[in-house]
C-alpha positions as CSV (number, residue, x, y, z in Angstrom):
1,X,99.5,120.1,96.9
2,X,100.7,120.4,93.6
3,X,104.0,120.6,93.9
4,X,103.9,117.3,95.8
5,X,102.4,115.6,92.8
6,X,104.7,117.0,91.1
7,X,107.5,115.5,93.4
8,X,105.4,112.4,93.6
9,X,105.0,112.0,89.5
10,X,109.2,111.8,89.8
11,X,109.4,108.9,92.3
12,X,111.2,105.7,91.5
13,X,112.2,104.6,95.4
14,X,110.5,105.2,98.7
15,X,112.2,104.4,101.5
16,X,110.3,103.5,104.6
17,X,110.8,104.0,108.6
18,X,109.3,101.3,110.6
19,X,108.6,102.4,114.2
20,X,106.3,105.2,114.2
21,X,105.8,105.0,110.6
22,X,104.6,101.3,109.6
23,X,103.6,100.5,113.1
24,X,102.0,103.6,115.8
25,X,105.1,103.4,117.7
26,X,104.5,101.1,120.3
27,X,106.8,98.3,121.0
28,X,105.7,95.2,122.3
29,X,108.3,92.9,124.3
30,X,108.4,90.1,126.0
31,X,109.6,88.4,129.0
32,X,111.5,86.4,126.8
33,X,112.6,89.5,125.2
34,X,110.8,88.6,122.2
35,X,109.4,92.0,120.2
36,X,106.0,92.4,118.7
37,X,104.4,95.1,116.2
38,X,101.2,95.5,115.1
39,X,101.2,96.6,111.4
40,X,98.3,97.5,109.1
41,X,97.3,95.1,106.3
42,X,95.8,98.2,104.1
43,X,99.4,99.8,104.5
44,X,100.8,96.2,103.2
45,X,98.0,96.1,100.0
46,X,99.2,99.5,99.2
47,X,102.7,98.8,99.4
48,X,102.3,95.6,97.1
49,X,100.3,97.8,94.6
50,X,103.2,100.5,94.8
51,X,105.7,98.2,93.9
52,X,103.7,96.3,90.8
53,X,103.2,99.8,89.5
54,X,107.2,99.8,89.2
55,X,108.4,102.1,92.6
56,X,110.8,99.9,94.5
57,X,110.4,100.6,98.5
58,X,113.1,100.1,100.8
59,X,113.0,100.0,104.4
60,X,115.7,101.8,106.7
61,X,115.2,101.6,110.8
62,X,117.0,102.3,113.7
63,X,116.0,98.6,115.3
64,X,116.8,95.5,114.4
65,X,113.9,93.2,114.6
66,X,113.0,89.6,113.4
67,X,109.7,91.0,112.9
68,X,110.0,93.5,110.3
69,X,112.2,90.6,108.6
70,X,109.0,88.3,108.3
71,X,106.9,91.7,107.6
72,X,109.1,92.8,104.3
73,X,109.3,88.9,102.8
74,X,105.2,88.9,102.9
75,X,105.6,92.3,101.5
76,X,108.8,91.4,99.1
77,X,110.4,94.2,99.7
78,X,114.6,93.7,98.7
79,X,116.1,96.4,100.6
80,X,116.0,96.3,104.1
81,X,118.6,98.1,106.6
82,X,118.2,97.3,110.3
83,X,120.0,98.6,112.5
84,X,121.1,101.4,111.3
85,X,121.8,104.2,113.6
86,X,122.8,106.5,110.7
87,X,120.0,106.6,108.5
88,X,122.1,108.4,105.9
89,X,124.6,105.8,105.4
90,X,122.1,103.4,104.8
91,X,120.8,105.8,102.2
92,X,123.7,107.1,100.3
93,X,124.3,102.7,99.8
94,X,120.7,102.3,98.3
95,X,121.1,104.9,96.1
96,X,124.4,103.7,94.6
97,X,123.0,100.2,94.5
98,X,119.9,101.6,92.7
99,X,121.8,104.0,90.7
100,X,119.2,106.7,91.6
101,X,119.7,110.4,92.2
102,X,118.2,111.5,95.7
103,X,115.7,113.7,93.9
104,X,113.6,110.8,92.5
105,X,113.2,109.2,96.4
106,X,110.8,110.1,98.8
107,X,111.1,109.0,102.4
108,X,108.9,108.7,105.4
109,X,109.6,109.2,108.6
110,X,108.2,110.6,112.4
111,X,110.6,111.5,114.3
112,X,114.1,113.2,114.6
113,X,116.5,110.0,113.6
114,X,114.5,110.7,110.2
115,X,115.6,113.8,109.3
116,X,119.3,113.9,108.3
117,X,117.4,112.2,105.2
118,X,114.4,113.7,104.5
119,X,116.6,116.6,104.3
120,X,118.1,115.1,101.3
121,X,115.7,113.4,99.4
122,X,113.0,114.7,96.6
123,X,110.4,114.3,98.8
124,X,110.1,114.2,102.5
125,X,106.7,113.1,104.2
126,X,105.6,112.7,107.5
127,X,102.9,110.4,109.0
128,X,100.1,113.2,110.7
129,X,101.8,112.1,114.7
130,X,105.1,112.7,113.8
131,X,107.3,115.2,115.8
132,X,106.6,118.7,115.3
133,X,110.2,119.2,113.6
134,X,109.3,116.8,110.8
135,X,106.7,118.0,110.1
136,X,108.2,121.5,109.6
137,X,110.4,120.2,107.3
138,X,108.0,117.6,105.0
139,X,106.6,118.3,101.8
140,X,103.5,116.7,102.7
141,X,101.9,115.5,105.9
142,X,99.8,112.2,105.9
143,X,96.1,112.5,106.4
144,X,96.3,109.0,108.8
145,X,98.8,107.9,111.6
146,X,101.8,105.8,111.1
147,X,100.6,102.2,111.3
148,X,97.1,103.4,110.9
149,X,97.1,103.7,107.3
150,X,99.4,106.3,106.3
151,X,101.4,104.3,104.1
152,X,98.5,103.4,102.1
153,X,98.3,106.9,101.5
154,X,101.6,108.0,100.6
155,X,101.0,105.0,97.7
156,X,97.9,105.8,96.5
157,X,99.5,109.5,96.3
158,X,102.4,108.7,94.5
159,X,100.5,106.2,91.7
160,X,97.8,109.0,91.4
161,X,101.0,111.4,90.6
162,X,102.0,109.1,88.4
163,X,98.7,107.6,86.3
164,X,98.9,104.7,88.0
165,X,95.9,104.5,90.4
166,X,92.9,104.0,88.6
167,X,94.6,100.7,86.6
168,X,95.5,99.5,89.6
169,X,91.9,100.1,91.5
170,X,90.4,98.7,88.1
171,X,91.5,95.4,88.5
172,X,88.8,95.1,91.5
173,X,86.6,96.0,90.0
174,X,85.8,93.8,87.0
């Protein structure tokens, strides 16, 4: 565990997957072809509190979905990729836009589709039901579920790596 803090005091982008990750992985559609996912609102409030700490979060997914475009405006999250059915890509253009060097990114992912970048990236975590090959190859496995609060996790992780927790919880607390 200490070496993930340690990975997770150097983080200045984490880039989320959606299906599986920010949602449990179920896809809602319907008749009208119309898609729905359920996301938590703890995951959200983390998120928020990651970013006013001063990590940017990105999101990169395989889907394209009108969805997750309402989702990251209520979340302001900039840097969304849809669509994209090589991850990497996707990654190697937020880095050069960000000017970051992978070892200062984590990402989070579930399933196979995730891994050509979580093998490239400082830190690599996976939600607790994601396949057994990302798993194998994470630096640190979520307590929760995707969509089930796993992202409020990873956030809370990284701003206790980096001393930025406690501020953060503080201001509920007066």
């Amino acid at each position: 565990m200490l070496d993930v803090l340690e990975k997770a005091k150097q983080i200045k982008l984490i880039i989320f997957d959606v299906d599986g990750v920010l949602t449990d992985g179920s896809l809602f559609i319907g008749d009208d072809g119309q898609e729905y996912k359920a996301f938590n609102s703890r995951d959200g409030h983390g998120m928020k509190m990651l970013q006013r700490s001063g990590v940017d979060i990105a999101i990169i997914t395989g889907r394209t979905s009108e969805v997750v475009k309402h989702r990251v405006k209520d979340l302001g999250i900039k840097y969304v990729y849809q669509g994209q059915l090589d991850k990497v890509i996707a990654m190697k253009d937020l880095l050069s836009t960000l000017k970051l060097e992978p070892d200062v990114v984590a990402y989070v992912g579930d399933d196979v589709v995730d891994l050509p970048v979580m093998l490239k990236i400082g830190l690599a975590i996976a939600v607790q039901n994601a396949h057994k090959l990302v798993k194998m190859h994470s630096h640190w496995i979520t307590p929760s579920e995707g969509g089930k609060g796993a992202a409020r996790e990873i956030c809370e992780l990284i701003m206790e790596a980096q001393g930025t927790l406690d501020d953060a919880m503080q201001e509920y607390l007066n």
